[in-house]
C-alpha positions in Angstrom: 6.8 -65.2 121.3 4.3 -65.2 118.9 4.1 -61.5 118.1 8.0 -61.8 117.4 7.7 -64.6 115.1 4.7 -62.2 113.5 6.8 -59.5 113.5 9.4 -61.3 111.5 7.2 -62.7 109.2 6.2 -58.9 108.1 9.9 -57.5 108.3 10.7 -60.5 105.9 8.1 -59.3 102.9 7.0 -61.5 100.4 8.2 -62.1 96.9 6.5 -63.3 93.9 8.9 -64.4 91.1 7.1 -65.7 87.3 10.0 -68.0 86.6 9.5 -68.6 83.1 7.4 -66.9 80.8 9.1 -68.3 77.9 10.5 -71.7 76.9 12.7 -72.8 74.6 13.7 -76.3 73.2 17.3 -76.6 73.7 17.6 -80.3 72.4 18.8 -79.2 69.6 21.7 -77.3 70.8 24.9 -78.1 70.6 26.6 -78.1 74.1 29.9 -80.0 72.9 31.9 -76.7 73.5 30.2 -75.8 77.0 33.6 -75.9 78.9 34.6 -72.6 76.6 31.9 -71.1 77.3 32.1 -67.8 79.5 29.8 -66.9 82.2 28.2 -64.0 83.3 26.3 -63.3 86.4 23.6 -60.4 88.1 22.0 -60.7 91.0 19.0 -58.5 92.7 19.3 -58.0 97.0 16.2 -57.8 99.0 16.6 -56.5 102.8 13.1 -57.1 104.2 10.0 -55.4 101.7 12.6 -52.9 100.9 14.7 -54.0 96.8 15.9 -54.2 94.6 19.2 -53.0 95.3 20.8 -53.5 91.3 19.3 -55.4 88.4 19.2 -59.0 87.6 18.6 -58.6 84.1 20.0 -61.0 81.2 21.4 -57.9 80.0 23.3 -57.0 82.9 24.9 -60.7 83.7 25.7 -60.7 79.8 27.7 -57.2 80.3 29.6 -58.3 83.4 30.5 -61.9 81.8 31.6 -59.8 78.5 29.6 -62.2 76.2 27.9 -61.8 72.8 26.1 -64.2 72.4 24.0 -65.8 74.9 23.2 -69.6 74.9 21.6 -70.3 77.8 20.0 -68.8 81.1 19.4 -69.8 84.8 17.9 -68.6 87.5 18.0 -68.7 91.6 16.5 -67.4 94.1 17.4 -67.7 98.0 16.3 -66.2 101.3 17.9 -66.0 104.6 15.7 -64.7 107.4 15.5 -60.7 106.5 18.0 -61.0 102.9 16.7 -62.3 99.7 18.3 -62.6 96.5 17.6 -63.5 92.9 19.9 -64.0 90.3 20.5 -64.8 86.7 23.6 -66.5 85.1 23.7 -66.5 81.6 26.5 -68.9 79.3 27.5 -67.9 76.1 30.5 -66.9 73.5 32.8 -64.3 74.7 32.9 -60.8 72.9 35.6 -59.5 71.0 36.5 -57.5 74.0 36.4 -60.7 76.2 38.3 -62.6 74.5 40.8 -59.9 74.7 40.8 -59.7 78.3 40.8 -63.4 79.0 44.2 -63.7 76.8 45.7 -61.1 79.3 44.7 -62.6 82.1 45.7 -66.1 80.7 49.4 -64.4 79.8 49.3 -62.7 83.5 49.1 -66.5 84.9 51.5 -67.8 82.5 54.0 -64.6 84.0 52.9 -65.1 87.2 53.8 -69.0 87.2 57.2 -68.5 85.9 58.3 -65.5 88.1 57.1 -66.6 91.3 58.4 -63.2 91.8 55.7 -61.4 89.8 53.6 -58.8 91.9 50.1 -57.8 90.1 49.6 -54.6 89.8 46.9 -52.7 92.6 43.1 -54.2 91.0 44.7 -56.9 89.1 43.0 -60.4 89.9 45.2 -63.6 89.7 43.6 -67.0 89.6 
């Protein structure tokens, strides 16, 4: 029993993470308009010592949430048994491009709510 449970413990790896290495005062900032705010979010898989399997860069979460500018930053990590993960969700203003994108998706719900016989089209998401 104990040579599993040592056996795990080695298929499992370790992880160091710096979690900050810069802080910021954000007393200042103005958070009135935080429910408009989009989100984006990239995460970073661990299976055992072996990761990462994509990036979990601010960059990358700012990309996939189509946002300019970026107004705050978390962090998570997790672990189950073998799989680890760590991620990064930033906030911010959406783009020019994704404020386009929301307004079609916004008018695809609208359609979609008075036809209830509206069918998306193959890869289209509705909410």
């Amino acid at each position: 029993m104990l040579r599993i449970i040592f056996l795990l413990f080695l298929l499992t790896g370790c992880q160091t993470a710096s979690h900050y290495t810069h802080t910021i005062d954000i007393t200042k900032e103005d958070f009135s308009d935080a429910d408009v705010w989009a989100m984006g979010r990239a995460c970073a898989i661990y299976v055992g010592p072996f990761g990462p399997f994509s990036s979990n860069g601010i960059h990358e979460a700012a990309i996939k949430g189509k946002i300019s500018r970026v107004r705050s930053v978390e962090n998570s990590f997790g672990t189950i048994i073998l799989f680890s993960w760590e991620c990064t969700k930033v906030h911010g203003d959406l783009s020019d491009v994704g404020k386009i994108k929301a307004a079609e998706k916004h008018k695809r719900k609208e359609d979609a709510k008075k036809n209830p016989w509206y069918f998306s089209k193959p890869g289209e998401e509705i909410d």
